[in-house]
N, C-alpha and C positions, 0 to 999 in steps of 0.2 A: 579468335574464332575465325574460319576457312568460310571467306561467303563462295555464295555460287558464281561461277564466271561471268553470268549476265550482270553481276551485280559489282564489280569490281571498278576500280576506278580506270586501272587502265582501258579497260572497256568505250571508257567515253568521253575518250579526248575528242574534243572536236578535229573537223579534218580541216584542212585550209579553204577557207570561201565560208565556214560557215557561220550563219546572218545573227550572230548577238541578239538581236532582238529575239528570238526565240527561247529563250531562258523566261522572260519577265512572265509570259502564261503560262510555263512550266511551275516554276513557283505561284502564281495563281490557284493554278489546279489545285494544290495543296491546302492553302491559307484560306482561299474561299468555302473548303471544304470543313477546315478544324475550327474555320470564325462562326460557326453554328455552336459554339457555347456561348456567346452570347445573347444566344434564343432562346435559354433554358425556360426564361418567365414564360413563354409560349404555351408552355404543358405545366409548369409547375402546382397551379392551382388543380389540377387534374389528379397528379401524382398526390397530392398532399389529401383529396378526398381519397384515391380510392386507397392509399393505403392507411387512410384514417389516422394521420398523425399531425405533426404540425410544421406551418410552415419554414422552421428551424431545424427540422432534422430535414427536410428535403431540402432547403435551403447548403445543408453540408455536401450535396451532393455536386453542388458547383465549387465550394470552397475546395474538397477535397481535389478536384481537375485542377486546379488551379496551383495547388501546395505541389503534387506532381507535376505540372510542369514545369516549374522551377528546377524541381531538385533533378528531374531527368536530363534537364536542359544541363543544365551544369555539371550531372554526373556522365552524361553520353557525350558533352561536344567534343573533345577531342577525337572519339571514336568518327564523329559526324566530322569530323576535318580530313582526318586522316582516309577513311573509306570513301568519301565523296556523297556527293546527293543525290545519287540512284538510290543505294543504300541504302540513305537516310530515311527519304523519301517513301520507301517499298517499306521501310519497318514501321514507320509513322505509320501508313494504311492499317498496317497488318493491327497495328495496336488499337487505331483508333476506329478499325471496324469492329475491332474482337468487344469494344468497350459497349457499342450500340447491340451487339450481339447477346450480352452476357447480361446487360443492363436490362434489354428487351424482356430478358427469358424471364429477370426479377421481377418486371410487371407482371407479367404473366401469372408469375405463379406466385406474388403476393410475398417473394421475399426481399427486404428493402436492403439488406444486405449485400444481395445483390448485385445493386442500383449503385451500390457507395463502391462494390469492387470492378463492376465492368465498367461506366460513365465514370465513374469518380479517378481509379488506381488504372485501369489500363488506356481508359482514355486518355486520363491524365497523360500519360506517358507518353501516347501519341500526339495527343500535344505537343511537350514538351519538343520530342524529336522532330519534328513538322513544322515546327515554328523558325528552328534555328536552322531546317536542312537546306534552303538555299542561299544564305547568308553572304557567308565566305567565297561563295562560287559566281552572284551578282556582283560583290564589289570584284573580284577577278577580270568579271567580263566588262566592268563600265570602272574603270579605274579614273576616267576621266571623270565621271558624274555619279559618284558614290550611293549621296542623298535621293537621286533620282529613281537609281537602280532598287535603293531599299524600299522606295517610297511606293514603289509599283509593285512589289511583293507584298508587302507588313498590309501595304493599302489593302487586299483581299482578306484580313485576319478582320480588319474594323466591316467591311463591306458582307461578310459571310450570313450576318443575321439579318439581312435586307431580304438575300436568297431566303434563307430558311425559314424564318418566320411566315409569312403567305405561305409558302412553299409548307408548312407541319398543319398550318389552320385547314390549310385545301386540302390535304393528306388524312387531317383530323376527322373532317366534315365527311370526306368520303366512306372512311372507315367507322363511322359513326354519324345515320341520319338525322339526329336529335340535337347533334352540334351543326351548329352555323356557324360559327365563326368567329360570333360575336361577345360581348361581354358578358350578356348576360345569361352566355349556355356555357358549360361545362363537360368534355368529351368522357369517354368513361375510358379507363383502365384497358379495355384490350387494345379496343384506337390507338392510346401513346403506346402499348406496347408492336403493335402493327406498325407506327410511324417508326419506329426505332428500327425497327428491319430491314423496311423500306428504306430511310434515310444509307445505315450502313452499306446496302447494296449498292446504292445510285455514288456515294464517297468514296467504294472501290473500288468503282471504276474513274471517276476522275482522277483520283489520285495516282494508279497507276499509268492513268496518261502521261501526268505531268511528270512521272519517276522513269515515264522509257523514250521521253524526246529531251529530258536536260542533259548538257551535256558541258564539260569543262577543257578552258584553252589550254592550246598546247603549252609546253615550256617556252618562254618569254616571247609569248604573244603580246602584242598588244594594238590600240587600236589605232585607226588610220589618224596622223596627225597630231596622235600625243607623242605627249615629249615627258619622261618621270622627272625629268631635272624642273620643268616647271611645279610640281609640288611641295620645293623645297622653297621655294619662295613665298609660300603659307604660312603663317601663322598657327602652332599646334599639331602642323601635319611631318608627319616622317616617314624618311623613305625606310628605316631601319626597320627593325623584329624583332618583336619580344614574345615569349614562348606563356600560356598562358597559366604555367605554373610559376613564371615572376609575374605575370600582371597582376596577378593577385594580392603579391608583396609589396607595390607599388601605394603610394597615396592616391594616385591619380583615379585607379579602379576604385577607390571605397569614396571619393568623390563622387564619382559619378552612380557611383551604387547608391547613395543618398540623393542625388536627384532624381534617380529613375524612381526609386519609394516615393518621392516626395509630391515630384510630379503625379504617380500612379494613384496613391491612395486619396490625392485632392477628386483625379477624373473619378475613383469610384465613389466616392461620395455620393456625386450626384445620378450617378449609371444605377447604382444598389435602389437610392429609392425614385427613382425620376415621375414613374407613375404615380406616385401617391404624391410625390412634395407640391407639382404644380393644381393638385386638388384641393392640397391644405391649403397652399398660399392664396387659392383664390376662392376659399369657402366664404360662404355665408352663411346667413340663416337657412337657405334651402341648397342641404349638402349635392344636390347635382346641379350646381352651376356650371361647373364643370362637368362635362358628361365624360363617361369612361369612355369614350371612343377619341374622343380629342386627349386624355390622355394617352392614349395608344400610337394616336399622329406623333405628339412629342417625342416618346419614345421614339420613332420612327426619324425623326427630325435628326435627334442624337444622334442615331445610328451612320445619317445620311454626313453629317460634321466629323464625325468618327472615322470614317473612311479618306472622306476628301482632304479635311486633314493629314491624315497620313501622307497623302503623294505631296500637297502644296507644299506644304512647311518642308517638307523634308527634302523636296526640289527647291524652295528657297535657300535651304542652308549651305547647297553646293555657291550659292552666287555670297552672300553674308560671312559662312562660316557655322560652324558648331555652337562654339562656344557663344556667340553673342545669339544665336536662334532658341536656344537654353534660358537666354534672357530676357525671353521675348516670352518664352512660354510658362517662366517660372515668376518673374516680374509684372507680366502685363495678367496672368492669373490671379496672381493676388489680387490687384487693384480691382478685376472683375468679381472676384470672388465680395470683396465688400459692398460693392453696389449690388450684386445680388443679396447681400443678408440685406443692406439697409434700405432701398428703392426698387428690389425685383419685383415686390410687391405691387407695384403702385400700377402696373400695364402688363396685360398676357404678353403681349408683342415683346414689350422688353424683357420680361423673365425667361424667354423663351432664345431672344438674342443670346444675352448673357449667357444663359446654360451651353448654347452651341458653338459658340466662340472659345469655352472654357475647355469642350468634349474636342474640337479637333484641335487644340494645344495637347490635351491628353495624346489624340492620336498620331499628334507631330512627332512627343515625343518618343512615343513606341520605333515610331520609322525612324526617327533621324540617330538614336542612342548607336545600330550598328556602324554608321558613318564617322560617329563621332571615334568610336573604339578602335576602328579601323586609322585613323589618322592620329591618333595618341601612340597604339602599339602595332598599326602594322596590318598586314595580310596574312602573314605567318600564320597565326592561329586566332585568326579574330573570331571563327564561330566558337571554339570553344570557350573565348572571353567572355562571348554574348551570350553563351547558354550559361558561364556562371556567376555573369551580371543579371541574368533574370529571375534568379533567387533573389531580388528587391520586389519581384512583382508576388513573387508569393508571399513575400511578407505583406505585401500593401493590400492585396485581395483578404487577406484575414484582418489587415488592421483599418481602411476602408469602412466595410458594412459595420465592426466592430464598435468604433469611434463615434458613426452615423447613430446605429441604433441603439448604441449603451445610452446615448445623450435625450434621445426622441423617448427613452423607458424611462425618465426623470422629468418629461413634459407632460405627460398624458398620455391619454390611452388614445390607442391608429383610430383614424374615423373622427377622431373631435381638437385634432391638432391645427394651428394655423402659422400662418412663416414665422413671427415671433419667437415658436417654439425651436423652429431650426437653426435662427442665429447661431448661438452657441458652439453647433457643429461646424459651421459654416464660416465662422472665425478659429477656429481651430485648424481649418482648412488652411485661410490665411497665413497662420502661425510656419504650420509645415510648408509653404512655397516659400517662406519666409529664409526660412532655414536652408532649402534646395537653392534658393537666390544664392547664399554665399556661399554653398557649398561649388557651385557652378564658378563663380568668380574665384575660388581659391585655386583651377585648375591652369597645371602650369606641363611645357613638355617632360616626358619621361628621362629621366636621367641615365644619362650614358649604360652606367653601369648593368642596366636590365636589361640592354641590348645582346642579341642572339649575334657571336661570333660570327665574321663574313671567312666564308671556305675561298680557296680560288675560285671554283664554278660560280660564284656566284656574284666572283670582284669582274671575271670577265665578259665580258659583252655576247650576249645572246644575238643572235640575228633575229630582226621583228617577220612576225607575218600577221598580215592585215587581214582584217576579215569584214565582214559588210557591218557600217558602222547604223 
C-alpha cells in the first residue's frame, strides 16, 4: 500500500547535526499515551453498573486490547520496520483514537459490543502498532546505549497510568457532580463515555506530535565516539542480521518468548488483583482495616515501580548485560515471590516492598527484552522480532488474571479471602520464574547459518556523521 509522502521514510532522514536526544520524547509522546490501559480499573466499576453486567465480561474488554496487541505487533512489524515510525506512529493514533471514539459511542448508547470492538479490537491494534513503532529506530539512534534508549521509551508505556488515572477521576468528577473521586462514589455512564472522547482528542494530538518530530539516521550514521568493533568484544552481542522470518526458526527466539510469558504473567499476577490482595492479606475481624484509599496508594505505588523500573534495569543492563539482568529479574523474582506468600503477611511495609521490587523487574523486563533481541539477531529487523515476541505478552495477559482467579474461585468468595488463600497462586508464580530461570540460562549466540548475507555495500565502509551525542 502507497502511503502519503509525509509519511514515508525517506521523508525523515535526519539531516547532519541533528540532536539524538530528540527521538526519546518522540517515543514518549506515543507510550505515555497508549500506557492508559493500564487505567482501565479507573472506570471499570462504572462500566460494569451502568451496563448492568458483570465484572467478567467488562473485564474482557482489557483482555481483548491486550490479545490484539500482540497479534498486531507481530503481524504489522515488519511493515513498522520497513515504512519507519512516522507511519507507524500516525497509524497507531489513528487506531487508538478511533478505539476511544467507537468505544465512547458504545457507552453512549448502551451497546457493550461496542466497547469490545472500539477499546478492545481497534485499540488493541493501536496498541499493538505504538508499542513496537519506535523500537528499531531508538536502538539506531543509541547503538552505543541500547538498554537506555528502550528504557526511556517502554518507561512511558509503565508511567501512562500515573498520567491517566487522576487525569479520568478529574475528568469523571467534572463530567459528573455526584463523583468525587473517591471510593465510595461511582461516575455514571455518560461521564466515561465523555472521558472517552475527551481522553481520545487530547492522545491525538500528542501522538501526532511525537509522529511529526521522529525522525531516523542517515545511512551509516553513527555516534560521536563509538566504535561497532567494540561490541564484538560482548558477550551475546552481534554485529551480524538476521531477517525476522529466521528468528523465528531460531531456538534463541522461543527462549526468550518463554521468559518474556514467564516474567509477564508472574508481574500480572499481582497488577490483576493488587487492590483487593493487599486488603485480604491484611483483613481482620473489621474488613476496613485496610481502607480503599490506601489501597488505591498501592496501586499507585505499583504503577510508580513499573515505570522506574522500566528506565533502571534496562539502563543497568547496558553496563552487566542481557542475559545476566534476565537473572536478576527471573531469579531474584522467585525468591521475592516466596517471601511474599510466606512473610508478606506479617508488615504492610514489607508486602508493599516486595510487591514493588517484583512490579519493576516486571517492567525491566518489558524495556530490556528489545535490547536483548537486538544483540542476539541484530538491527536488521529487530522491530519486527519484537512485535512477534510480544505474542508472549498476550499469552501471559490471558493466562495471568486466568491462573490468579481460577485459584482465588477455589478459596472463597472476594470479600472474605485472606493471604493464606493466595499462596497457591502465588507459588505457581514461583514455579513459572522458575522455568523463565532456565530458559534464560539456556541462551546461547545465534548460529551462523541465520545470518542475513553481507552485499558489497555493506562489507564496505560508510563514512560516519556525528550528530549531537
Amino acid at each position: 500500500m502507497a502511503l502519503p509522502g509525509f509519511l514515508r521514510r525517506e521523508r525523515i532522514v535526519a539531516r547532519p547535526g541533528f540532536n539524538r536526544w530528540l527521538i526519546p520524547p518522540a517515543a514518549l509522546a506515543v507510550h505515555l499515551c497508549i500506557g492508559q490501559a493500564y487505567a482501565t480499573s479507573v472506570y471499570k466499576a462504572a462500566l460494569v453498573e451502568d451496563f448492568g453486567t458483570s465484572q467478567t465480561a467488562i473485564g474482557i474488554v482489557f483482555s481483548i486490547a491486550i490479545v490484539m496487541l500482540g497479534l498486531s505487533a507481530a503481524l504489522f512489524g515488519t511493515w513498522v520496520d520497513r515504512n519507519g515510525p512516522r507511519a507507524a506512529m500516525f497509524t497507531s493514533a489513528c487506531f487508538w483514537v478511533s478505539g476511544f471514539l467507537v468505544g465512547g459511542l458504545g457507552i453512549e448508547t448502551g451497546q457493550l459490543w461496542l466497547l469490545y470492538l472500539g477499546y478492545g479490537v481497534l485499540g488493541g491494534i493501536g496498541l499493538g502498532i505504538g508499542y513496537i513503532s519506535p523500537v528499531s529506530t531508538l536502538i539506531k539512534w543509541f547503538p552505543d546505549r541500547p538498554g537506555l534508549a528502550t528504557g526511556m521509551a517502554i518507561m512511558g508505556f509503565g508511567g501512562g497510568a500515573l498520567i491517566a488515572s487522576p487525569l479520568s477521576r478529574q475528568l469523571m468528577s467534572y463530567y459528573d457532580p455526584a463523583y468525587d473521586g473517591t471510593a465510595g462514589t461511582v461516575p455514571n455512564g455518560d461521564a466515561v463515555a465523555a472521558l472517552f472522547f475527551t481522553l481520545g482528542a487530547v492522545y491525538l494530538v500528542f501522538m501526532m506530535f511525537g509522529a511529526f518530530i521522529v525522525r531516523v539516521p542517515a545511512e551509516g550514521w553513527r555516534p560521536d565516539g563509538f566504535d561497532p568493533s567494540t561490541v564484538k568484544q560482548k558477550a551475546l552481542v552481534t554485529t551480524e542480521s538476521v531477517s525476522a522470518k529466521n528468528a523465528v526458526k531460531t531456538p534463541q527466539f522461543w527462549l526468550l518468548w518463554t521468559v518474556l510469558f514467564c516474567n509477564v504473567t508472574a508481574g500480572i499476577g499481582i497488577l490483576e488483583q493488587a487492590s483487593p490482595m493487599i486488603q485480604d492479606f491484611f483483613r481482620t475481624g473489621d474488613s476496613s482495616t485496610v481502607a480503599a484509599t490506601a489501597a488505591a496508594g498501592f496501586v499507585g505505588v505499583l504503577s510508580l515501580f513499573n515505570m522506574a523500573g522500566r528506565f533502571a534495569w534496562s539502563t543497568t543492563s547496558d553496563f552487566i548485560g542481557r542475559k545476566p539482568i534476565y537473572m536478576v529479574y527471573l531469579g531474584g523474582g522467585l525468591v521475592l515471590y516466596v517471601l511474599l506468600a510466606t512473610v508478606g503477611s506479617s508488615a504492610t511495609w514489607l508486602f508493599v516492598l516486595l510487591a514493588a521490587v517484583i512490579i519493576s523487574f516486571y517492567g525491566g523486563g518489558f524495556a530490556t527484552i528489545p535490547a536483548y533481541l537486538r544483540d542476539l539477531f541484530g538491527t536488521y529487523q529487530v522491530g519486527a522480532i519484537h512485535g512477534r515476541l510480544l505474542t508472549a505478552w498476550s499469552a501471559a495477559g490471558v493466562a495471568g488474571p486466568l491462573i490468579v482467579n481460577s485459584v482465588l474461585d477455589t478459596q472463597g468468595e472476594p470479600g472474605s479471602l485472606v493471604a493464606a488463600n493466595y499462596r497457591p497462586a502465588l507459588f505457581i508464580m514461583v514455579g513459572l520464574l522458575a522455568v523463565g530461570f532456565v530458559a534464560n540460562l539456556l541462551v546461547r549466540p545465534v548460529a551462523s547459518k541465520w545470518h542475513e548475507p553481507h552485499s558489497d555495500a555493506a562489507t564496505t565502509p560508510t563514512p560516519a556523521r556525528s550528530a549531537a551525542r
